[in-house]
ChimeraX commands (.cxc) that place a marker at each C-alpha (Angstrom):
marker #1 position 145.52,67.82,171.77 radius 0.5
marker #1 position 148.18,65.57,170.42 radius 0.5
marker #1 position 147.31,62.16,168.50 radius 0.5
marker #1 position 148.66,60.21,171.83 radius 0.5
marker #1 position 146.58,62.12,174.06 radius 0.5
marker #1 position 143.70,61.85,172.63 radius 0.5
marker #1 position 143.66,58.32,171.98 radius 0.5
marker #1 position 145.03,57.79,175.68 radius 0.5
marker #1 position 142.24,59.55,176.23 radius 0.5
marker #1 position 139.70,57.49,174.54 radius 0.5
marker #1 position 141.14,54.34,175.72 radius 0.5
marker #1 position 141.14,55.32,179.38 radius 0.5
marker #1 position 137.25,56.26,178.98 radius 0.5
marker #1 position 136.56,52.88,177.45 radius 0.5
marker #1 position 138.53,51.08,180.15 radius 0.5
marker #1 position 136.43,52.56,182.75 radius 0.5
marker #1 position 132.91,51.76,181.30 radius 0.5
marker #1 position 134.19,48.25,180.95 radius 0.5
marker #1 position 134.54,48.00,184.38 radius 0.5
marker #1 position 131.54,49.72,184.97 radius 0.5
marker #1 position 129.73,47.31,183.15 radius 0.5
marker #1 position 131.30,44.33,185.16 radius 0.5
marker #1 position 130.64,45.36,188.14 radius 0.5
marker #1 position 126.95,45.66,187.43 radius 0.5
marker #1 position 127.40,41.51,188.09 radius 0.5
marker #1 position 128.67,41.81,191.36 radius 0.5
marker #1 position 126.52,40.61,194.46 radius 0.5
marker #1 position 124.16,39.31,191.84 radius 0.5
marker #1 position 122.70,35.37,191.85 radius 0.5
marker #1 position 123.09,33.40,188.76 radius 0.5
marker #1 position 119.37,33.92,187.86 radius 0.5
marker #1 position 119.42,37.47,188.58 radius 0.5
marker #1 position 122.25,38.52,185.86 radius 0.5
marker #1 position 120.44,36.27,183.22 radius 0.5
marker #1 position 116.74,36.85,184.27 radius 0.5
marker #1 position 114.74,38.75,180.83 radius 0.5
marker #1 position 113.67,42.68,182.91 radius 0.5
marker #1 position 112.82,43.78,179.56 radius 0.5
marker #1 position 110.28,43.41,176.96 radius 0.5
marker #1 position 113.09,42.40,174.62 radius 0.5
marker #1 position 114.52,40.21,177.44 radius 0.5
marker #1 position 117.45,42.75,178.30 radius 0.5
marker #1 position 119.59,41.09,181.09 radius 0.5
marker #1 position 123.11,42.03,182.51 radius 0.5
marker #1 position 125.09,38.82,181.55 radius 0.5
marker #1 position 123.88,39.43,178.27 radius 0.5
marker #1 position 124.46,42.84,177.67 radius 0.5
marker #1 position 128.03,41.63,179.04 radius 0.5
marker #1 position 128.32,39.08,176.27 radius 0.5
marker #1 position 127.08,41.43,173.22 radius 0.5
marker #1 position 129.88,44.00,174.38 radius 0.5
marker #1 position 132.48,41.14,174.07 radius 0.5
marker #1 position 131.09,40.50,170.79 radius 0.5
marker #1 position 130.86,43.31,169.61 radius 0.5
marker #1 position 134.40,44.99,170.80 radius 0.5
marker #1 position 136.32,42.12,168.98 radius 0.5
marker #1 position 134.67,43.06,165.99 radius 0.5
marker #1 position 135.25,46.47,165.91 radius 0.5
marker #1 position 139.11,46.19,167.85 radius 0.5
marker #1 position 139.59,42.89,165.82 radius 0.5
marker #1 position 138.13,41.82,162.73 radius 0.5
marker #1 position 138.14,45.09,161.09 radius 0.5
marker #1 position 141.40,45.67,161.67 radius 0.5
marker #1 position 142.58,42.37,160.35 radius 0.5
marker #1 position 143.05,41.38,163.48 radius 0.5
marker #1 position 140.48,38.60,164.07 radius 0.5
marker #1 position 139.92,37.71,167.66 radius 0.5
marker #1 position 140.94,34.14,168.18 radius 0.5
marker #1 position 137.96,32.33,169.32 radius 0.5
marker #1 position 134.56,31.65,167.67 radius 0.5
marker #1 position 131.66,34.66,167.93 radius 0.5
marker #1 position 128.34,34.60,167.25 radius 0.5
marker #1 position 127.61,35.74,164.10 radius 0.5
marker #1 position 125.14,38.74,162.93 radius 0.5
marker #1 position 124.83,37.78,159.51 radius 0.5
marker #1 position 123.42,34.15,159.91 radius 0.5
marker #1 position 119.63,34.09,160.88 radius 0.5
marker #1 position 120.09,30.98,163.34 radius 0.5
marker #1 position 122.83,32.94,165.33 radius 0.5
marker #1 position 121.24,36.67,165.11 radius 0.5
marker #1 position 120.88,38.15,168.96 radius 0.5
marker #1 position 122.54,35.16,170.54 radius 0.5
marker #1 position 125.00,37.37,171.31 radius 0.5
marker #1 position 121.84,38.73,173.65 radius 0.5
marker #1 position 122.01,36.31,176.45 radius 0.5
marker #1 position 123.29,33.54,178.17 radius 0.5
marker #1 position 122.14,29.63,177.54 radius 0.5
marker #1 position 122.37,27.59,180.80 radius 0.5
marker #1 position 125.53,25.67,179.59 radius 0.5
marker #1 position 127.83,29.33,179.45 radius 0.5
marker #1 position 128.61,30.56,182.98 radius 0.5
marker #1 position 129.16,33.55,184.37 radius 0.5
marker #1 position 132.87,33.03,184.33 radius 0.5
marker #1 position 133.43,31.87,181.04 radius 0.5
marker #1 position 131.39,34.87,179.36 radius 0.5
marker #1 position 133.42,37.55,182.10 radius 0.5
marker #1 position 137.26,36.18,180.82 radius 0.5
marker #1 position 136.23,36.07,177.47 radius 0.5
marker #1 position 135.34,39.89,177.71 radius 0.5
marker #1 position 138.55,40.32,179.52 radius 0.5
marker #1 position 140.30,38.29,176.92 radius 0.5
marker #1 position 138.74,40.58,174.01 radius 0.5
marker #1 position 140.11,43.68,176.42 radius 0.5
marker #1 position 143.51,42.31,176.03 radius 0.5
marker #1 position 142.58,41.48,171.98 radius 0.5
marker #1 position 141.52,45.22,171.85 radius 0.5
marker #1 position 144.14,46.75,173.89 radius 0.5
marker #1 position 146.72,45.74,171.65 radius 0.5
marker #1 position 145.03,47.15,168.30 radius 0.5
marker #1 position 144.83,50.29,170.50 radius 0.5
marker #1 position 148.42,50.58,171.48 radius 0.5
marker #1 position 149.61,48.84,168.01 radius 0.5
marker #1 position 148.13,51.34,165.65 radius 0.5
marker #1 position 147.33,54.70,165.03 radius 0.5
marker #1 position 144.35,56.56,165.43 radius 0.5
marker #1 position 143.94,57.21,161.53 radius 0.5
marker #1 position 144.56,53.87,160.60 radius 0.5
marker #1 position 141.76,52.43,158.68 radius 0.5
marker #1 position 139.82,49.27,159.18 radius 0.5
marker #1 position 136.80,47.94,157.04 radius 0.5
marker #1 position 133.19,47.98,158.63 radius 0.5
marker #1 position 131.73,45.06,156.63 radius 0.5
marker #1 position 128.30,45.75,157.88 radius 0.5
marker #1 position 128.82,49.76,157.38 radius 0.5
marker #1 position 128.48,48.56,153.38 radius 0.5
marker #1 position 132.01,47.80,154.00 radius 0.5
marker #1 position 133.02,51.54,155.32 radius 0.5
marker #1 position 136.64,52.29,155.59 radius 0.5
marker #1 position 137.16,53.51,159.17 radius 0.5
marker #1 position 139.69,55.42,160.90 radius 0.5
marker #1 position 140.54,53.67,164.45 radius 0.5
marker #1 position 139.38,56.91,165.83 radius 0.5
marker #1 position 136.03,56.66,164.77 radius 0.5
marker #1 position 136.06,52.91,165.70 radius 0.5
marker #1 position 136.78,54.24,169.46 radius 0.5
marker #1 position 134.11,56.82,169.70 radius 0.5
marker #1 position 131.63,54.47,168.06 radius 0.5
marker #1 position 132.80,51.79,170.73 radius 0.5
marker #1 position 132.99,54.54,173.19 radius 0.5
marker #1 position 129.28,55.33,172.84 radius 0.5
marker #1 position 128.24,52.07,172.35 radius 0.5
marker #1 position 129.48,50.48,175.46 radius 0.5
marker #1 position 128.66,53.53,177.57 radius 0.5
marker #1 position 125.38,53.02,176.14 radius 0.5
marker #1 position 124.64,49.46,177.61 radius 0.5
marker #1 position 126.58,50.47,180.76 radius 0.5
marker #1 position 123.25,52.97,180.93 radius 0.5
marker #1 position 121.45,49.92,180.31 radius 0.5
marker #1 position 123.09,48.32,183.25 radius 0.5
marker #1 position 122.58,50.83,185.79 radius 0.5
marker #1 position 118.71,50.83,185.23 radius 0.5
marker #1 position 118.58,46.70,185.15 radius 0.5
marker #1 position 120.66,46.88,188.54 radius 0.5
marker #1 position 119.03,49.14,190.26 radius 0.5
marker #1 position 115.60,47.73,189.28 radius 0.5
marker #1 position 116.70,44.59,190.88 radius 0.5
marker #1 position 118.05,45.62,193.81 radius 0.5
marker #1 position 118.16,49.84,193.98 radius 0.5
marker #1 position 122.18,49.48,194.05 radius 0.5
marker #1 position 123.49,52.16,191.87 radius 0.5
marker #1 position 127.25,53.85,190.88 radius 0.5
marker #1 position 129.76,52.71,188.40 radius 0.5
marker #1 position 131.35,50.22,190.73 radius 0.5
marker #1 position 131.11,47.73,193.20 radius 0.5
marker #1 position 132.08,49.84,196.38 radius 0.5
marker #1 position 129.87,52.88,195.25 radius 0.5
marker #1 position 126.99,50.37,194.44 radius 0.5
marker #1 position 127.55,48.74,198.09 radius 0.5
marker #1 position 127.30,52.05,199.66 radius 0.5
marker #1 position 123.39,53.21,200.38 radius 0.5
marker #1 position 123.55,57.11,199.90 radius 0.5
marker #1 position 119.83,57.44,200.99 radius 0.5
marker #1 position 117.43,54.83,203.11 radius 0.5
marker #1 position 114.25,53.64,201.49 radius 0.5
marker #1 position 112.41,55.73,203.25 radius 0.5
marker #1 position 114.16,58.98,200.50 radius 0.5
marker #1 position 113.68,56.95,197.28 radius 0.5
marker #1 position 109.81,56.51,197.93 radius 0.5
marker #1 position 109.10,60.11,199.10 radius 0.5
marker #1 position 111.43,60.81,196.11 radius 0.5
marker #1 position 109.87,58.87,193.70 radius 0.5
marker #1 position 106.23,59.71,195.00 radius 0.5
marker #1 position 107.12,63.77,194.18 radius 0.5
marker #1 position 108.12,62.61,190.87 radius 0.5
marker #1 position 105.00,60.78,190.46 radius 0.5
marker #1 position 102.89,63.48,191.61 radius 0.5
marker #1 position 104.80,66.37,189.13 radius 0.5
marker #1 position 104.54,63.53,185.81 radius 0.5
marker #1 position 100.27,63.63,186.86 radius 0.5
marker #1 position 99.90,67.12,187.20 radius 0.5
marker #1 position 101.83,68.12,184.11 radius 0.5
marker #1 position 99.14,65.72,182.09 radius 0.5
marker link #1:1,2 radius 0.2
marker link #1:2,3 radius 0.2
marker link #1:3,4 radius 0.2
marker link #1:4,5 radius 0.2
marker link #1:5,6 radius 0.2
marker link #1:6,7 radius 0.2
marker link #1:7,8 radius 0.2
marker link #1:8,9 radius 0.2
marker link #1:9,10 radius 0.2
marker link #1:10,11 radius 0.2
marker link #1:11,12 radius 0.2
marker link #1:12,13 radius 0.2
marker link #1:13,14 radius 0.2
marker link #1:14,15 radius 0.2
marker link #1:15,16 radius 0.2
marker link #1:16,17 radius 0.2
marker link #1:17,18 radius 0.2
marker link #1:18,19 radius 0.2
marker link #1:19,20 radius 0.2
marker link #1:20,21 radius 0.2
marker link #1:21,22 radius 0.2
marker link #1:22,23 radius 0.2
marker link #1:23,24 radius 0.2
marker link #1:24,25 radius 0.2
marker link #1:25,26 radius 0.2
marker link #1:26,27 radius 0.2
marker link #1:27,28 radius 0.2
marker link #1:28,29 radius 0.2
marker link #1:29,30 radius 0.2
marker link #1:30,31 radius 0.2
marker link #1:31,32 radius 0.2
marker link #1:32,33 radius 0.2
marker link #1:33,34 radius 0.2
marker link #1:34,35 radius 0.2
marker link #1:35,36 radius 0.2
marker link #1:36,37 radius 0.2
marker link #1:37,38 radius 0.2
marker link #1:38,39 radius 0.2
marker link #1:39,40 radius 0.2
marker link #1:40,41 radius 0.2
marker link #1:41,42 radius 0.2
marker link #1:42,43 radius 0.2
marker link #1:43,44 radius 0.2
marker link #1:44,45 radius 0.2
marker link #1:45,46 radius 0.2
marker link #1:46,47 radius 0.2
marker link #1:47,48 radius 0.2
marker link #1:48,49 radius 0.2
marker link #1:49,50 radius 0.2
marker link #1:50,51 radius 0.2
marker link #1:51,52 radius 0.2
marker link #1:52,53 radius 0.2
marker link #1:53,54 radius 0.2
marker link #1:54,55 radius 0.2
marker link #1:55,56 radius 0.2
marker link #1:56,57 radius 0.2
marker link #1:57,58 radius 0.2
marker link #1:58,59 radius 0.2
marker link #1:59,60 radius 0.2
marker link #1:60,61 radius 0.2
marker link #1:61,62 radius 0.2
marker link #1:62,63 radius 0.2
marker link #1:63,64 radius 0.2
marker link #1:64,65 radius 0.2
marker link #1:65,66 radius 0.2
marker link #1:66,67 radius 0.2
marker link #1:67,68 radius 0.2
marker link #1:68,69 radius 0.2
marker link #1:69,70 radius 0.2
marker link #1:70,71 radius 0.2
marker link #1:71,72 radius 0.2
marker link #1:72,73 radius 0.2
marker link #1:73,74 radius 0.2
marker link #1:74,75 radius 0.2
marker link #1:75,76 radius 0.2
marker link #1:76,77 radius 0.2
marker link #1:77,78 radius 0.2
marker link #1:78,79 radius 0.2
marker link #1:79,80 radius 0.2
marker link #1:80,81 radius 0.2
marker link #1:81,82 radius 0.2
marker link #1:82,83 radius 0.2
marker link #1:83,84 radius 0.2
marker link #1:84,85 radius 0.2
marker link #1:85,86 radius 0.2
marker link #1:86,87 radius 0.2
marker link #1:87,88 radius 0.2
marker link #1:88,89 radius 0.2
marker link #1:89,90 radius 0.2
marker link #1:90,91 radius 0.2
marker link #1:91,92 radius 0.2
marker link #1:92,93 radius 0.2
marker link #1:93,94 radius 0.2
marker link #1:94,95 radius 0.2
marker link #1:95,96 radius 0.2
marker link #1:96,97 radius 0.2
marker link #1:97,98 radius 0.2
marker link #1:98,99 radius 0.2
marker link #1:99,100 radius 0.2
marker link #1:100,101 radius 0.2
marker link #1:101,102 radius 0.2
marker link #1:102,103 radius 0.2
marker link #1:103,104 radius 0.2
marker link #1:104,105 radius 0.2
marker link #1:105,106 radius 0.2
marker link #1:106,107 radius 0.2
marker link #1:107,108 radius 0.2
marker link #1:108,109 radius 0.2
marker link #1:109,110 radius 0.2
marker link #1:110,111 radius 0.2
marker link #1:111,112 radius 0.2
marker link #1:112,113 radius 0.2
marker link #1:113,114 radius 0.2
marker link #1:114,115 radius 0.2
marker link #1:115,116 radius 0.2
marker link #1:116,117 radius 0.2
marker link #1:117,118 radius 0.2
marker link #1:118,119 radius 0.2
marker link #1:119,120 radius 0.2
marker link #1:120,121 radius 0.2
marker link #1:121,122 radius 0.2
marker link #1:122,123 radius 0.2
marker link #1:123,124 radius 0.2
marker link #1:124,125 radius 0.2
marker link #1:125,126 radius 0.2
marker link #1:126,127 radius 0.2
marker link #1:127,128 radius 0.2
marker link #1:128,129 radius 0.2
marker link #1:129,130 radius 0.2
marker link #1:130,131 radius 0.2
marker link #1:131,132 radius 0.2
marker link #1:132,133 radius 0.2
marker link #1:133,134 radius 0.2
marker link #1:134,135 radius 0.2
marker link #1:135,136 radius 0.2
marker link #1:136,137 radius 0.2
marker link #1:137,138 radius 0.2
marker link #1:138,139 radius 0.2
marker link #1:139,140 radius 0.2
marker link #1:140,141 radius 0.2
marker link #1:141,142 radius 0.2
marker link #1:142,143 radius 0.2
marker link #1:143,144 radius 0.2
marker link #1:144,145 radius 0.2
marker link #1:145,146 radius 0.2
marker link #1:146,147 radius 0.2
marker link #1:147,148 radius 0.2
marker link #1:148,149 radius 0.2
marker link #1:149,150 radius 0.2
marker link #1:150,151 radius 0.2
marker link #1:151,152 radius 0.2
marker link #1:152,153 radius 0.2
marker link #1:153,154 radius 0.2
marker link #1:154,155 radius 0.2
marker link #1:155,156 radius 0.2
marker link #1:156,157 radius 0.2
marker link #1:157,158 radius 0.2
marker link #1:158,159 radius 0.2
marker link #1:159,160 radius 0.2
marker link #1:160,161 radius 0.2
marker link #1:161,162 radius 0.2
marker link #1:162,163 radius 0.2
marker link #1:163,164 radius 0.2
marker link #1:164,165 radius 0.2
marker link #1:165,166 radius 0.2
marker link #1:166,167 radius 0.2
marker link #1:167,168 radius 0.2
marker link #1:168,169 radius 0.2
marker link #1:169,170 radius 0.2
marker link #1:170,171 radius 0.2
marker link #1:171,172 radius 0.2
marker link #1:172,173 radius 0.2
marker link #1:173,174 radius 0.2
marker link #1:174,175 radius 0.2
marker link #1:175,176 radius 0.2
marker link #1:176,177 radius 0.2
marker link #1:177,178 radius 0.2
marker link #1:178,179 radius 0.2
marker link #1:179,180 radius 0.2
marker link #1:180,181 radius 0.2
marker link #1:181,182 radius 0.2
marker link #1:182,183 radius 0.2
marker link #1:183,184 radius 0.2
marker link #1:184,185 radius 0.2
marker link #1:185,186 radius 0.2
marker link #1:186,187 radius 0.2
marker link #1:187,188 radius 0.2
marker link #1:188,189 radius 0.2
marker link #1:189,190 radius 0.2
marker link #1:190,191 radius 0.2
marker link #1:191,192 radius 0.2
view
């Protein structure tokens, strides 16, 4: 496979989690995309923020190509995790076009360089990084939480697929999931 190809490649699989993860939002009230389902206090319109974070780091700053607005920084204790969630005074809006805004930010570092240009990783012990590597890592790392989105949503309200017209379409009544989830139940006990 060609340099182009792959990195087409990449940046088409990226695109689509993005999405993926966005439309994990959709249908949702305002408490229900910030509500804490997790120990940890793992919500949608948080894992939503980190991944905007997080990609104009990676697609930005190590490439010398800072993203133009503020982030919440990693390195200072006060700010550590507030990348994590939501505060009352950010809405749903303004955190969903800043991750489109930091698509745009990325897209162009994509298209601009290539894939064996090097950034450096400041927190890899400052790590000079082929943009390839930089794409799997952010590859991996937003399919990762888009996992974490699919279990959050469908805890809330069983809707499952990777996007909103899958999710609105019930493949099975209730009725399947419990007599599906009760045989699952039943094989975990007897295996103990």
């Amino acid at each position: 496979m060609n340099e182009d190809a792959a990195k087409a490649n990449l940046h088409s699989y990226l695109k689509h989690e993005r999405e993926a993860i966005l439309a994990k939002l959709d249908g949702l009230s305002e408490y229900d995309i910030r509500r804490p389902l997790t120990v940890t206090g793992t919500n949608l319109l948080g894992l939503v923020k980190h991944l905007a974070t997080w990609e104009a780091r990676y697609l930005g700053e190590v490439f010398g190509r800072p993203f133009p607005e503020p982030l919440p920084r990693w390195d200072v204790e006060a700010e550590r995790l507030a990348d994590m969630w939501a505060t009352e005074h950010e809405s749903r809006s303004d955190i969903v076009e800043r991750y489109r805004r930091v698509w745009d930010h990325s897209d162009a570092t994509v298209s601009d360089l290539p894939l064996d240009a090097t950034g450096r990783v400041s927190w890899w012990q400052d790590a000079e990084v082929p943009l390839f590597n930089i794409l799997v890592h952010l590859l991996a790392e937003t399919s990762r939480h888009a996992g974490h989105a699919d279990i959050l949503r469908e805890a809330l309200d069983g809707a499952v697929g990777t996007d909103a017209e899958a999710m609105a379409q019930k493949q099975h009544d209730p009725d399947f999931w419990a007599e599906r989830r009760d045989e699952i139940e039943a094989a975990a006990r007897a295996a103990e």
